[in-house]
C-alpha positions in Angstrom: 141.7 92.0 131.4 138.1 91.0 130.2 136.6 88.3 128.5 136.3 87.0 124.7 132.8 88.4 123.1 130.9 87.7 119.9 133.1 89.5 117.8 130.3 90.8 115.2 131.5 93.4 113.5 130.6 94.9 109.8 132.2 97.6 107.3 131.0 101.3 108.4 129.1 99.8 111.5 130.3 102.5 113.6 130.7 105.2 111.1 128.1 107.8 113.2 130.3 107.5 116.1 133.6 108.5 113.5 131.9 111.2 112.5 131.1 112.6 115.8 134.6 112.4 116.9 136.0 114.1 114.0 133.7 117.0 114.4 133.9 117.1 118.2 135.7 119.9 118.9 137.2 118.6 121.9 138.8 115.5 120.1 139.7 117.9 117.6 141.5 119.5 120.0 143.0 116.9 121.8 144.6 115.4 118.9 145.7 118.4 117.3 147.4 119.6 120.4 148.9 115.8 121.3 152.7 115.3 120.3 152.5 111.9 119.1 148.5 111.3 119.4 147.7 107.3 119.8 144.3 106.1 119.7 143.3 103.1 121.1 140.2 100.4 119.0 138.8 98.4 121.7 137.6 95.0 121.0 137.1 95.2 117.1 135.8 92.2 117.2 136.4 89.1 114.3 137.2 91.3 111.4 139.7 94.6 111.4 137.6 96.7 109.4 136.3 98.8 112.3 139.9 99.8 113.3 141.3 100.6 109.6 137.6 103.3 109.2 138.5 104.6 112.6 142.5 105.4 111.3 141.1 106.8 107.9 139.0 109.0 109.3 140.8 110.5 112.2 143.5 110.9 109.7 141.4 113.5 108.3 141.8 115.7 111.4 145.4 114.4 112.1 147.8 112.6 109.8 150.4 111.2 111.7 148.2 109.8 114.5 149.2 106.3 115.8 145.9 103.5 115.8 146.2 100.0 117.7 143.7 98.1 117.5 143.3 95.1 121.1 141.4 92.2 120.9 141.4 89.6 124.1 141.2 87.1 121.1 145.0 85.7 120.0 143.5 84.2 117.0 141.4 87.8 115.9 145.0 89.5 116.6 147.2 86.9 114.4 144.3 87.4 111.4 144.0 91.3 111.6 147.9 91.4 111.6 148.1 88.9 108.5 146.2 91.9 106.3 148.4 94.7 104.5 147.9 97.4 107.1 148.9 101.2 106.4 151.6 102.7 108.3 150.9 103.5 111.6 148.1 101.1 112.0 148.7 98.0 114.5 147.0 95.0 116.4 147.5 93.7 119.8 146.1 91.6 122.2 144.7 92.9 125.6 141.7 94.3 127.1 141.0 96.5 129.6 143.9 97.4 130.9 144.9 98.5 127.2 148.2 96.6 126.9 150.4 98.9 128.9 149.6 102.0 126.0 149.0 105.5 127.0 146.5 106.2 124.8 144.9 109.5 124.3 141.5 108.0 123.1 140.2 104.8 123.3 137.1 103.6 121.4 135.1 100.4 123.0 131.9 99.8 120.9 129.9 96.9 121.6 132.1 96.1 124.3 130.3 96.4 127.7 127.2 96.0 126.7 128.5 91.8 127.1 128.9 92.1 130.6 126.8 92.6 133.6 126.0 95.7 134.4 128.0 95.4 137.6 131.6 95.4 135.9 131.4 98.5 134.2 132.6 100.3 136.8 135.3 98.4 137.2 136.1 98.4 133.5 135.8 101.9 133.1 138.2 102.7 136.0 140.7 100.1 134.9 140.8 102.0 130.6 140.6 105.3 132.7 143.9 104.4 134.6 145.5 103.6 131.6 144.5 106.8 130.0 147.1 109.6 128.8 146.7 112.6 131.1 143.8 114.7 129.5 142.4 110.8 127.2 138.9 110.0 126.2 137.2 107.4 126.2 134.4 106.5 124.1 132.3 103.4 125.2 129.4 102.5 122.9 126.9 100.3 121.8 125.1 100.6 118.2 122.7 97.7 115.7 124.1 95.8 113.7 123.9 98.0 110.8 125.1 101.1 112.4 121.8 102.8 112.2 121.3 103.4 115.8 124.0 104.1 118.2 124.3 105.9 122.0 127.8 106.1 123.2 129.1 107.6 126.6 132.5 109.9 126.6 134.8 109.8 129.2 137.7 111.2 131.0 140.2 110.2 133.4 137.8 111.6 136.5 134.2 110.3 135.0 131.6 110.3 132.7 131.3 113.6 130.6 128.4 113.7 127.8 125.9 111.4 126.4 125.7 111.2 123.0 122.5 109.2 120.9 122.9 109.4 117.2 120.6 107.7 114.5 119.5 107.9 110.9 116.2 109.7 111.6 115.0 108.2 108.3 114.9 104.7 110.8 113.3 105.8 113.6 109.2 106.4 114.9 110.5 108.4 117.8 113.5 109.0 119.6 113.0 106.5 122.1 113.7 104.1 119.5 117.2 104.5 120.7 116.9 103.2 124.3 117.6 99.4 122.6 121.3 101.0 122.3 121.8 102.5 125.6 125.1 101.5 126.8 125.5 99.1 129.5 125.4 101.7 132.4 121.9 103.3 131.6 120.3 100.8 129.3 118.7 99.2 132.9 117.9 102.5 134.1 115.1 103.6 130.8 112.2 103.1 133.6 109.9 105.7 134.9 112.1 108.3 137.9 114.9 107.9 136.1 116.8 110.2 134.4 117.9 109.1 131.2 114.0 107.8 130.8 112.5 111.7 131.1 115.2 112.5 128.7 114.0 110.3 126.1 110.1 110.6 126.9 110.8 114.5 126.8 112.4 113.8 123.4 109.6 112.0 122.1 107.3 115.0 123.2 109.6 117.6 121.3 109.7 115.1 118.0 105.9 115.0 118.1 105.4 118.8 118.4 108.2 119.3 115.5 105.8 116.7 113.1 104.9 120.0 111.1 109.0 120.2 110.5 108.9 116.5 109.0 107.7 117.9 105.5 111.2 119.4 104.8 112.7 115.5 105.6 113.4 114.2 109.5 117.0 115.7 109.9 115.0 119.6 109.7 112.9 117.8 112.1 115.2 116.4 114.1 116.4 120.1 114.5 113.5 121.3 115.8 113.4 119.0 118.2 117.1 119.9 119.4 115.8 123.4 119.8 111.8 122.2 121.6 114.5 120.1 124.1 116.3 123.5 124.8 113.0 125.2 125.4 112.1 122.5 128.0 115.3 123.2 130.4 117.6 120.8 128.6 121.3 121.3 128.2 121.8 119.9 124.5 124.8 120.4 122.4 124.4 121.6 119.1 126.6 120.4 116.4 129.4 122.8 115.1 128.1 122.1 111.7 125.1 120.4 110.2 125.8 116.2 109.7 124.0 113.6 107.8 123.6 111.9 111.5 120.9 112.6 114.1 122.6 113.4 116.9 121.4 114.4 120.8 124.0 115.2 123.3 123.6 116.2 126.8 126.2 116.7 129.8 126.0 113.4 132.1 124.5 115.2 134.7 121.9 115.0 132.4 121.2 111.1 132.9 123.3 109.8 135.7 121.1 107.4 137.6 
């Protein structure tokens, strides 16, 4: 179910969203605690490279996990299949409806954000279906170079978190991000709306933590973390400090 996209696709294009899920505690814990974990790479586009980073690096939180990789695209399944693949690692086609797996996480980056606005629900509802019991999903968008990213995490009853995450070194101001929104808010970044107080409220804490920017823009990304926290935001801190730039807030947070 779904249509053929464009297919772009790069090496470590999505590697801020790979990092995020392997220091999310609660994919941690979901594939530690899954018998036979399988994970699910939605639409990787021309190239397999996306899928084969997503297996490495899961693999670091669980070995034996299972990674198939759908495209919609016979042709993108027949080339990614004609590579040496390590164990464990698979393509298929099929879309939506995630080709009759039970997967306990699926990861759709760059996915939605080709359709109208008005099939994400439909979409989401269709993966969610599909879904092991207590599955994720992850549906993102990022640049072309992986720089700037906003994904949305999901379970089998809704929307959970929001999650932007950047190199701060590329940014002005936080509300550089809203390019990336995914699909379901990117239309929504207008004034009344929730996910556009988020960000101009972000851009407020960035410019009071300028002082913070002498010690480089992760410290002062930090800071303005803790100046959203101050303002009456829910934000979820990091278990441990990454490389990435990352803001997370329940959906609540942003739900148009």
């Amino acid at each position: 179910m779904g249509s053929i996209t464009r297919g772009t696709t790069g090496h470590n294009r999505l590697r801020r969203c790979d990092r995020w899920l392997v220091h999310s505690p609660r994919i941690r814990e979901l594939l530690e605690s899954t018998a036979h974990p399988l994970v699910v790479d939605l639409g990787y586009g021309a190239l397999p490279v996306t899928t084969l980073e997503l297996a490495t690096r899961l693999r670091t939180v669980r070995l034996d996990l299972h990674v198939v990789g759908l495209e919609i695209d016979p042709q993108r399944v027949a080339a990614a299949r004609s590579a040496v693949l390590p164990p464990r690692v698979e393509f298929a086609r099929g879309g939506f409806e995630l080709a009759g797996l039970r997967p306990v996480l699926v990861r759709a980056f760059n996915v939605l954000r080709q359709y109208p606005a008005e099939a994400v629900p439909q979409a989401w509802s269709t993966m969610q279906a599909a879904l092991a019991p207590d599955g994720l999903i992850v549906d993102g968008t990022c640049d072309e170079l992986g720089r700037r990213c906003c994904w949305v995490l999901l379970d089998r009853t809704g929307p959970v978190s929001l999650t932007l995450a950047c190199d701060p070194h590329q940014i002005e101001r936080p509300s550089d991000l809203a390019e990336r929104l995914p699909k379901v808010l990117i239309h929504h970044n207008v004034a009344g709306q929730p996910i556009y107080e988020l960000l101009s409220a972000a851009d407020r804490a960035w410019a009071a933590a300028a002082g913070h920017g002498v010690f480089g823009p992760r410290v002062r990304w930090r800071a303005m973390l803790a100046g959203l926290g101050e303002a009456g935001f829910t934000v979820e801190y990091p278990r441990r400090r990454l490389r990435d730039a990352v803001l997370t807030v329940p959906w609540s947070t942003v739900a148009p």
